[in-house]
PLY file of the C-alpha trace (Angstrom):
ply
format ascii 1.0
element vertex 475
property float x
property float y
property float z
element edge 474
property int vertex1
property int vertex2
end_header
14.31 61.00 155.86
10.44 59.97 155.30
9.43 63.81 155.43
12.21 64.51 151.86
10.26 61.24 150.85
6.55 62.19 151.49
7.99 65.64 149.29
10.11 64.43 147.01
7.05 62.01 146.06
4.24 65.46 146.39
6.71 66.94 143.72
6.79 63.86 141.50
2.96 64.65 141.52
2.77 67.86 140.87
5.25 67.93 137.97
3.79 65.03 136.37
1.60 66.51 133.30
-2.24 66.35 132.97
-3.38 64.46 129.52
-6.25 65.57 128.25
-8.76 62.60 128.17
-10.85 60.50 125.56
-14.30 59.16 126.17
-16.99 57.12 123.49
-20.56 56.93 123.87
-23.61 56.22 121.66
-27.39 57.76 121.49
-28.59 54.89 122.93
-27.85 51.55 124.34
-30.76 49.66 122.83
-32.31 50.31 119.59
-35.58 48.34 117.40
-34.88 47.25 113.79
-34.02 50.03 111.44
-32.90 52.21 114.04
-29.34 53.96 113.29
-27.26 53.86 115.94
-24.40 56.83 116.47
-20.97 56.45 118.11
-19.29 59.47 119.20
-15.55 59.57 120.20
-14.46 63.00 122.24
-11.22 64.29 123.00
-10.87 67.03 125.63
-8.64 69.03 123.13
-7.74 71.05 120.20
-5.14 68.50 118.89
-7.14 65.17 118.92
-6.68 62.88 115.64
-9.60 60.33 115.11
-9.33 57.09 113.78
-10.26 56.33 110.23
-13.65 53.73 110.92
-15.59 52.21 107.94
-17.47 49.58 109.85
-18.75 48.90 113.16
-19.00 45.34 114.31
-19.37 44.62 110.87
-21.78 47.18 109.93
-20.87 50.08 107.55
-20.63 53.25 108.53
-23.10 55.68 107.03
-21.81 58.81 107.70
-19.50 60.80 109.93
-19.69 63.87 111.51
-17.50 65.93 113.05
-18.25 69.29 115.93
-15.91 71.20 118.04
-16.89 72.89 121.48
-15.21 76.01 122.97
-16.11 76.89 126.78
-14.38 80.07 128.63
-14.79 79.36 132.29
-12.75 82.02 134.96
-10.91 83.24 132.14
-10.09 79.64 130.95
-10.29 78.66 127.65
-11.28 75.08 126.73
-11.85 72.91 123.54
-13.90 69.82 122.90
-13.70 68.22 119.59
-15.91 64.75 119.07
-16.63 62.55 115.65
-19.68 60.77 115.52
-20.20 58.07 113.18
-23.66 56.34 111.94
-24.00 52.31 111.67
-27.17 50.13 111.26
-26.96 47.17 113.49
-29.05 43.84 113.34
-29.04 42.37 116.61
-27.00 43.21 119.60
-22.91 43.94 119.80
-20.31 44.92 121.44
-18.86 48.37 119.72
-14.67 47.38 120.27
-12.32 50.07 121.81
-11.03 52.67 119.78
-8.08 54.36 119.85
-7.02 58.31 119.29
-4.43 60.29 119.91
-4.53 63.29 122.25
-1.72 66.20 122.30
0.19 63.26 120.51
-0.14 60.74 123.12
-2.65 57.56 122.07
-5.68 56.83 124.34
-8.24 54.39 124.21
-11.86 54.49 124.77
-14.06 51.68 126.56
-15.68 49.02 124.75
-19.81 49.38 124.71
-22.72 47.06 125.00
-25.88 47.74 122.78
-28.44 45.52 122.85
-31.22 44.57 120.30
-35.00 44.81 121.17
-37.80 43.13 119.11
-40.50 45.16 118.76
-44.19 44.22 119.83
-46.61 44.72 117.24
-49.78 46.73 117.36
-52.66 44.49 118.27
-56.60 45.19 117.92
-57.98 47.98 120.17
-54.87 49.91 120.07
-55.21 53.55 119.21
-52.75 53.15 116.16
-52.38 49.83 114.16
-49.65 48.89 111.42
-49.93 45.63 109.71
-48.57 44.39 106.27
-49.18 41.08 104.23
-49.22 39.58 101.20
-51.48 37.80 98.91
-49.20 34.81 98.76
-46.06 34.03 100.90
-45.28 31.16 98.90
-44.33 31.49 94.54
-41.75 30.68 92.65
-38.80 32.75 91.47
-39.15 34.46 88.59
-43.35 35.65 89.98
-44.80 38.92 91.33
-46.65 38.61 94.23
-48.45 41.76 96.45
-47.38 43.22 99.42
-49.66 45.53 101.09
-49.05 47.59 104.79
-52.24 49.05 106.65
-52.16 51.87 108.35
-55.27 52.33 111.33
-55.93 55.28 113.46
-58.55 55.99 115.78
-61.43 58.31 114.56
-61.39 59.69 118.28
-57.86 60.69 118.01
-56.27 64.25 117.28
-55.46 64.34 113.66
-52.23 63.46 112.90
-49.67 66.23 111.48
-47.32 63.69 110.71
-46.37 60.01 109.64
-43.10 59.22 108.69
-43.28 54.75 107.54
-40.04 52.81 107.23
-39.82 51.27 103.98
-39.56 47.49 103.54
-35.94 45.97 103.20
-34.49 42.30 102.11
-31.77 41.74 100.41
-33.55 39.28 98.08
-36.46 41.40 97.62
-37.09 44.17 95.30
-39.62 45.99 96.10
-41.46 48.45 93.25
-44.12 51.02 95.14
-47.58 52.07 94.20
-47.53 55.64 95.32
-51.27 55.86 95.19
-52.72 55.31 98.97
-55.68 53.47 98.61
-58.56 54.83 102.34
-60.97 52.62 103.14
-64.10 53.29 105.29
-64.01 51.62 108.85
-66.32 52.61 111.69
-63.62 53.27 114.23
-60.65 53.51 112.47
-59.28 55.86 109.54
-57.71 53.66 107.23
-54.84 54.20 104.69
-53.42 51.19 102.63
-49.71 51.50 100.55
-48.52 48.67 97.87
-46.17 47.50 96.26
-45.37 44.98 93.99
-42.44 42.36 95.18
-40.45 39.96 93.27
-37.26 37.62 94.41
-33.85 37.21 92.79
-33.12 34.40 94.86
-35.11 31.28 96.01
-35.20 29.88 100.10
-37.07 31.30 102.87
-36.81 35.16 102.94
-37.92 37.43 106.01
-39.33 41.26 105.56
-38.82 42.36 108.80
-41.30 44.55 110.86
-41.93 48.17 109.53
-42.23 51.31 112.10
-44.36 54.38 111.63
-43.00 56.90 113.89
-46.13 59.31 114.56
-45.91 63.23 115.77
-43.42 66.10 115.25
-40.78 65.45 113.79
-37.27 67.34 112.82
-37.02 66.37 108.94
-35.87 69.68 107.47
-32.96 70.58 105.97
-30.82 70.49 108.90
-32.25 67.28 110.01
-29.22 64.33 110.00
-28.06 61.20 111.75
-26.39 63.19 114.42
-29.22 65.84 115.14
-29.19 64.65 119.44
-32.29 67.03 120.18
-35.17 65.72 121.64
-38.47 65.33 119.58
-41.35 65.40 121.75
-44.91 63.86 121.04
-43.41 61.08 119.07
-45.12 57.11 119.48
-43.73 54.63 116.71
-45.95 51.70 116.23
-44.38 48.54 114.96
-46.10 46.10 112.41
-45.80 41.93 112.04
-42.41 40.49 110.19
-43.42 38.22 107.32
-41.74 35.10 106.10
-41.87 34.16 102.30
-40.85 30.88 100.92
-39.46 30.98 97.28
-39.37 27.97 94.51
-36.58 27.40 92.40
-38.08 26.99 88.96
-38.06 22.90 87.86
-36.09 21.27 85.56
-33.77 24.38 86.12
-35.69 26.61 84.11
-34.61 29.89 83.95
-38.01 31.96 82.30
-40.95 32.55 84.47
-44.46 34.13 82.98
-46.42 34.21 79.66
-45.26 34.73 76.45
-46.22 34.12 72.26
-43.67 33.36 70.64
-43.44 34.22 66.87
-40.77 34.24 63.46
-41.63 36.39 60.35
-39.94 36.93 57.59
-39.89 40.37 55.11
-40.05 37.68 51.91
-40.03 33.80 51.46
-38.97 34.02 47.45
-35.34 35.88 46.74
-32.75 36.06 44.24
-29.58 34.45 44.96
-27.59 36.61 46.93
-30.51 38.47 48.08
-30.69 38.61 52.04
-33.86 37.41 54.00
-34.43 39.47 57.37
-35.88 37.43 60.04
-37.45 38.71 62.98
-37.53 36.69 66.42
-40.06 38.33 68.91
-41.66 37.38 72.22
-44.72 39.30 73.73
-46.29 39.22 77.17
-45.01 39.55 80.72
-42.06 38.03 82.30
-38.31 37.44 83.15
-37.41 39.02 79.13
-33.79 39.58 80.35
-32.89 36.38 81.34
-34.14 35.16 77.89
-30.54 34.11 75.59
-30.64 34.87 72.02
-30.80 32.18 69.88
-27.97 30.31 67.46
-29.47 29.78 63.92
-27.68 27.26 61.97
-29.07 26.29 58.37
-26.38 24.60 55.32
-25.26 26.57 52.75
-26.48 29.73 54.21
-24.51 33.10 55.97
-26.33 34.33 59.06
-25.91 37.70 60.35
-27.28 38.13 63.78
-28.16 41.08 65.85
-28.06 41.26 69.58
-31.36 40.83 71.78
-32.92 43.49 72.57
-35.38 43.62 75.64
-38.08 45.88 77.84
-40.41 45.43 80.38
-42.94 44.28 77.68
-40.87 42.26 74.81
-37.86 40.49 73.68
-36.71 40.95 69.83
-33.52 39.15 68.01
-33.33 39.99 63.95
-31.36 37.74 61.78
-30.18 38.45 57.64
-29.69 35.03 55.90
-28.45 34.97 52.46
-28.60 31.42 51.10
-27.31 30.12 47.39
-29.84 27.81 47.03
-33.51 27.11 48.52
-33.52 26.64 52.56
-35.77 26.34 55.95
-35.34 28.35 58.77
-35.89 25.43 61.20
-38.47 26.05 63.91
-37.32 27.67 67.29
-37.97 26.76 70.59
-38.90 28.34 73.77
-38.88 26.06 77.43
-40.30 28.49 80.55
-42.39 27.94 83.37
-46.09 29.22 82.88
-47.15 32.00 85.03
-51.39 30.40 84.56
-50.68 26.76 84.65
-47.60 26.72 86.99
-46.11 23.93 84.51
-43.22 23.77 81.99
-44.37 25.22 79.24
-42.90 25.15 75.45
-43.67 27.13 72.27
-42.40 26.84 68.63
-42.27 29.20 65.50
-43.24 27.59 62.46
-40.51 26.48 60.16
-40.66 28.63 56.87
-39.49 28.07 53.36
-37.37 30.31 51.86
-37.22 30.13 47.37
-33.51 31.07 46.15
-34.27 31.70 42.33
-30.60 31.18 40.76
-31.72 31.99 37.97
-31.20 35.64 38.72
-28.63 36.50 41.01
-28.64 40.07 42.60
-24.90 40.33 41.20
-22.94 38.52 38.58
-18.61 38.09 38.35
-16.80 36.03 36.70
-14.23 35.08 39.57
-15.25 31.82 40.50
-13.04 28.72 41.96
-13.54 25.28 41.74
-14.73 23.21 44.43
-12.59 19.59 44.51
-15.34 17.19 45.07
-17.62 17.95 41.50
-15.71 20.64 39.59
-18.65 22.90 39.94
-18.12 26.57 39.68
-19.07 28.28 42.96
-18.95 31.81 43.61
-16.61 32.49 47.08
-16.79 35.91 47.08
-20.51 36.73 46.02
-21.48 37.28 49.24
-19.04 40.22 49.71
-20.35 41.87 46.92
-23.72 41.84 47.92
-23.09 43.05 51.14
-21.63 46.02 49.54
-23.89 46.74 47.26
-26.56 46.60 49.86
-24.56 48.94 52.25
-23.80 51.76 49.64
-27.60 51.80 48.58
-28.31 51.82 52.52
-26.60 54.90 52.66
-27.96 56.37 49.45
-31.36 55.73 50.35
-30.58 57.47 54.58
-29.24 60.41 52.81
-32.25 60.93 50.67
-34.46 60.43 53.21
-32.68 62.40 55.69
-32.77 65.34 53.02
-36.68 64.78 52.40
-36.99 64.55 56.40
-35.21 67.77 56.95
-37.75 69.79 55.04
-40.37 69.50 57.64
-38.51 68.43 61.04
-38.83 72.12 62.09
-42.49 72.18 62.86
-42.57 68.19 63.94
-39.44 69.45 66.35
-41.43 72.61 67.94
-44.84 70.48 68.14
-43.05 67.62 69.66
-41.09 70.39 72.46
-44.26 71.51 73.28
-45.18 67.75 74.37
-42.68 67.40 76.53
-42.60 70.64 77.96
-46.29 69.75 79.07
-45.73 65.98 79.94
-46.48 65.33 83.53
-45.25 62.38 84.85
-42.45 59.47 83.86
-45.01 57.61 82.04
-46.22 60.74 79.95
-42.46 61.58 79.00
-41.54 57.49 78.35
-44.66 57.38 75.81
-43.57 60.29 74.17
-39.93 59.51 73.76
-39.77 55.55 72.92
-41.44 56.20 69.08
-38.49 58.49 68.13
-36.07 55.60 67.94
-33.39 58.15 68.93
-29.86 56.25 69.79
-29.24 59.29 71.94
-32.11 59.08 73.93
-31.31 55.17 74.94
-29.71 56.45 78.91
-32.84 58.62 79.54
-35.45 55.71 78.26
-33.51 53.42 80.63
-34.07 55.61 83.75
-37.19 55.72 82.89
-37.90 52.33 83.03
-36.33 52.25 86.17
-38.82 54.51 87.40
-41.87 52.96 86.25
-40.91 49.76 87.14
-37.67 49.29 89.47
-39.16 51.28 91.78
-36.18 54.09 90.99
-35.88 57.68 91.19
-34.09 59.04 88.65
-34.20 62.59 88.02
-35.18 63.39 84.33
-33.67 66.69 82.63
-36.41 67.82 80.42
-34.47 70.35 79.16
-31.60 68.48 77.48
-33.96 66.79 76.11
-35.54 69.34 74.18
-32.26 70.50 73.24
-31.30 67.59 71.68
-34.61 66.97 69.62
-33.97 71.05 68.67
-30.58 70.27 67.23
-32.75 67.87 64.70
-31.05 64.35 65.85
-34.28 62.33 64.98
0 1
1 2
2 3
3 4
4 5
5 6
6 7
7 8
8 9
9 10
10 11
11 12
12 13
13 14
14 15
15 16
16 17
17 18
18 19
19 20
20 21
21 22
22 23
23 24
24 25
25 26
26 27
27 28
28 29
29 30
30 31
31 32
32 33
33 34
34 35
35 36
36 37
37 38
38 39
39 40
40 41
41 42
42 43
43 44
44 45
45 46
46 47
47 48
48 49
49 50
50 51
51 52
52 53
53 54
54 55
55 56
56 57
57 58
58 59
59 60
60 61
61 62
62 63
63 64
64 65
65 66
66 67
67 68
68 69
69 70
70 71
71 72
72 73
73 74
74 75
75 76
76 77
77 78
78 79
79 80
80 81
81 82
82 83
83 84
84 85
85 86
86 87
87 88
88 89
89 90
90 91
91 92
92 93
93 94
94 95
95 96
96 97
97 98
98 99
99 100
100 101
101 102
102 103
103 104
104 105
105 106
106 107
107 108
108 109
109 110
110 111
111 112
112 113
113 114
114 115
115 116
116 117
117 118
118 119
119 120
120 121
121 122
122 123
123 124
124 125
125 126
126 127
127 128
128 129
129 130
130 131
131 132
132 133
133 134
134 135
135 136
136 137
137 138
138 139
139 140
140 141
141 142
142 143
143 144
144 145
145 146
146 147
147 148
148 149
149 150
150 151
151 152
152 153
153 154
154 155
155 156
156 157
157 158
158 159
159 160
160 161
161 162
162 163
163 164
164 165
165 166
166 167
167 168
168 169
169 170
170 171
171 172
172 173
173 174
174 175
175 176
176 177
177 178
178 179
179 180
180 181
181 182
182 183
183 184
184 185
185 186
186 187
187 188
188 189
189 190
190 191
191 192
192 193
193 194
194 195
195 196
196 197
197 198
198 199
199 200
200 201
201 202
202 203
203 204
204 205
205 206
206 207
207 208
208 209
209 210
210 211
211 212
212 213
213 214
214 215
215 216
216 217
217 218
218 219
219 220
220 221
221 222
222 223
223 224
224 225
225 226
226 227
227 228
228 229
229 230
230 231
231 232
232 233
233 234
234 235
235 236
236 237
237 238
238 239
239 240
240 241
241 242
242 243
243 244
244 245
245 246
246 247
247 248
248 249
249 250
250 251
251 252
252 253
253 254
254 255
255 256
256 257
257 258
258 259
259 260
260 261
261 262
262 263
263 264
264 265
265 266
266 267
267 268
268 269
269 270
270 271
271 272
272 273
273 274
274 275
275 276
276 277
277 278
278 279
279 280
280 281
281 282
282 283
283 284
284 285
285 286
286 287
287 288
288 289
289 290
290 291
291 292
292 293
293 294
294 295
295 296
296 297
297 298
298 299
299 300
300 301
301 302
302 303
303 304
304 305
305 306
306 307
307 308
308 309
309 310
310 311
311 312
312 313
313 314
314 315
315 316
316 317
317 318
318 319
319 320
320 321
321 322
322 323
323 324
324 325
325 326
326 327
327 328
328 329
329 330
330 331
331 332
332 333
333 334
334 335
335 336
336 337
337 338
338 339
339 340
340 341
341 342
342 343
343 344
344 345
345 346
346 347
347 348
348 349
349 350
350 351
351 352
352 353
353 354
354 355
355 356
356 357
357 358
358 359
359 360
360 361
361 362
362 363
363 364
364 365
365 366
366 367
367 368
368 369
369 370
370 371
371 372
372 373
373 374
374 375
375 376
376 377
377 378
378 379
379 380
380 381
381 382
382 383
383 384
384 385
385 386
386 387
387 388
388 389
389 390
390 391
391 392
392 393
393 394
394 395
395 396
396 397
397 398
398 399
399 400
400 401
401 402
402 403
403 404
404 405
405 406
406 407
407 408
408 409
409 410
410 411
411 412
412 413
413 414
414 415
415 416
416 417
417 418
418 419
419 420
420 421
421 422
422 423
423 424
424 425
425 426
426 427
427 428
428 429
429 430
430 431
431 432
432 433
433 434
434 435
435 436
436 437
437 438
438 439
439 440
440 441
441 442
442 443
443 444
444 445
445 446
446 447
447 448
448 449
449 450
450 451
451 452
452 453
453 454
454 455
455 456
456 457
457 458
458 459
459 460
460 461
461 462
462 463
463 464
464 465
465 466
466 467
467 468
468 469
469 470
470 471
471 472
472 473
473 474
């Protein structure tokens, strides 16, 4: 009876089918800030399906990557298939279980510990140095301050091949580069120096956390990715000092940071009644122009037509038309920021300015007039109308004409101004060249371009539509 037992139980065994088993693992188990960090899930088989993962722990995934291994041992043929997927992490974390299913039964993987190391900086003596500060740690929001990061090898060292520098991160931070390195002359050391300029969009204590310069060969070609697993020999990294920044709110809940002059003309300060007066707002200098609001003028007896603000890296412009039916003031506007110089409240005025309605000649006489209740005086309600007609129709007659005039020579001012741009080198080149033309169509491509300069962007610029555009004679 126990020897149908010990078989019966040796069958069981036998019969019983083999699953084909799942496994995880990562590149590493510890990792220094800014290191990516890649989980791969494997399935011993042709039929695996992976889960769907966006984050890990909380972190995004970066990429994925799938690969598939095929091995023929004694005439046996197996298959491997494995996704990998690329997170960021912070500090250290447990990566949860995952499950997948294999020949269409569900397995799950093994939890796994990775752990967070801080870095130790470079210190003096060593044979490679990285350090980065600023010129101030503590501004207000709304300033530009300098962050620069130091580079130092030995002079009795090989010459490097390669340097590969992380770039500064914070969430708070934006961060615009000086490309130009800046050497300076040291008696042991070669020394390179990058900047950039850093501003805040948001006030507390902020941390930039230590850079790495990973030195020696390294694998950044085009088949270079996260999930390139081969070893690169002769690498060191070197690891600078984290910084701490404290920024100011602004007081008394300002909003505008920097300098500015502030100024209101006017095309004429004596009209006809009916006639419009075009008023130009404008600030000039450097500062937070976007976060400027465009102002409400309200003056009796008048029509205002505004236009919206319109801003660069440079200036701030609002125009107004007023058409008034008797004499008025445009009052005097008012600016409240917090100066850049002084690091005090700050407020500047326009002048007020006098405006002479002569009724005695209107632009436009009718004879439909109503009554008003209070004095029986004849008013004109729908004057206004007919001025902005009138005005609109000789707007147009006056573009056509000049379009006409303008067409006559556009070929040769078109081929001279191709030939500019053809030959421009550099985003600052093409952005002088372009901004004159006052070109509605060119508006997306001036933006990038400020985003370039000055955002710290890379947008690619297509030259070549460009010149076709300015070819088809749209300026």
């Amino acid at each position: 009876m126990m020897i149908k037992k010990i078989f019966g139980s040796l069958f069981l065994l036998l019969s019983t089918p083999i699953f084909a088993l799942s496994s995880a693992n990562v590149n590493q188990t510890w990792f220094y800030p800014g290191k990516v960090i890649v989980l791969t899930l494997n399935a011993d088989s042709g039929e695996a399906v992976f889960p769907v993962i966006s984050n890990i722990a909380g972190y995004p995934v970066l990429n994925t990557n799938n690969s598939q291994r095929i091995s023929i041992v004694n005439n046996r043929r197996t298959i491997k298939n494995s996704k990998s997927y690329a997170f960021k992490p912070l500090k250290s974390l447990q990566i949860p279980a995952y499950t997948l299913t294999v020949d269409g039964v569900k397995q799950t993987t093994q939890p796994i510990k990775i752990t967070f190391k801080k870095p130790s900086k470079a210190k003096a003596g060593d044979d490679y140095i990285l350090q980065i500060e600023m010129d101030r740690t503590t501004f207000f929001l709304g300033d530009t301050v300098n962050l620069n990061i130091t580079f130092k090898a030995k002079k009795s060292l090989p010459l490097i091949n390669q340097i590969s520098l992380s770039t500064p991160d914070s969430k708070d931070l934006l961060f615009i580069k000086n490309n130009k390195v800046i050497r300076t002359p040291d008696e042991n050391y070669h020394v390179q120096t990058l900047s950039y300029k850093v501003s805040a969009n948001n006030f507390g204590t902020i941390h930039i956390p230590s850079l790495v310069a990973t030195i020696g060969n390294q694998n950044n070609g085009i088949f270079s990715n996260f999930f390139d697993t081969r070893q690169r020999q002769n690498q060191k990294k070197v690891f600078s000092n984290a910084l701490t920044l404290t920024v100011k709110p602004l007081p008394d809940a300002l909003r505008i940071f920097g300098n500015f002059n502030f100024k209101a003309i006017v095309d004429k300060t004596q009209v006809k009644q009916g006639e419009a007066v075009n008023l130009t707002v404008s600030i000039v200098g450097k500062g937070n122009f976007e976060d400027i609001e465009a102002f409400k003028i309200e003056i009796d007896n008048t029509t205002i037509y505004s236009d919206d603000a319109v801003t660069s890296y440079k200036d701030w412009q609002q125009k107004f038309a007023i058409i008034g039916g008797q004499s008025f003031v445009i009052p005097s506007l008012k600016l409240n920021y917090f100066d850049k110089t002084t690091q005090t409240k700050k407020t500047i005025n326009t002048q007020p300015i006098n405006i002479q309605v002569d009724k005695a000649s209107p632009v436009i006489a009718t004879t439909e007039t109503l009554v008003k209740p209070d004095n029986k005086t004849p008013v004109n309600n729908k004057l206004k109308y007919y001025y902005l007609l009138l005005g609109l129709v000789i707007g147009a007659l006056i573009s056509f004409l000049s379009i006409k005039l303008n067409n006559r020579q556009k070929p040769a001012k078109n081929q001279d101004l191709i030939k500019q741009i053809k030959s421009s080198k550099g985003d600052k080149a093409l952005f002088d060249l372009l901004l004159p033309l006052n070109l509605s169509e060119l508006d997306p491509i001036l933006q990038q371009l400020e985003a370039n300069l000055y955002k710290g962007e890379t947008h690619k610029i297509n030259k070549k539509a460009i010149m076709t555009l300015i070819q088809s004679g749209n300026f």
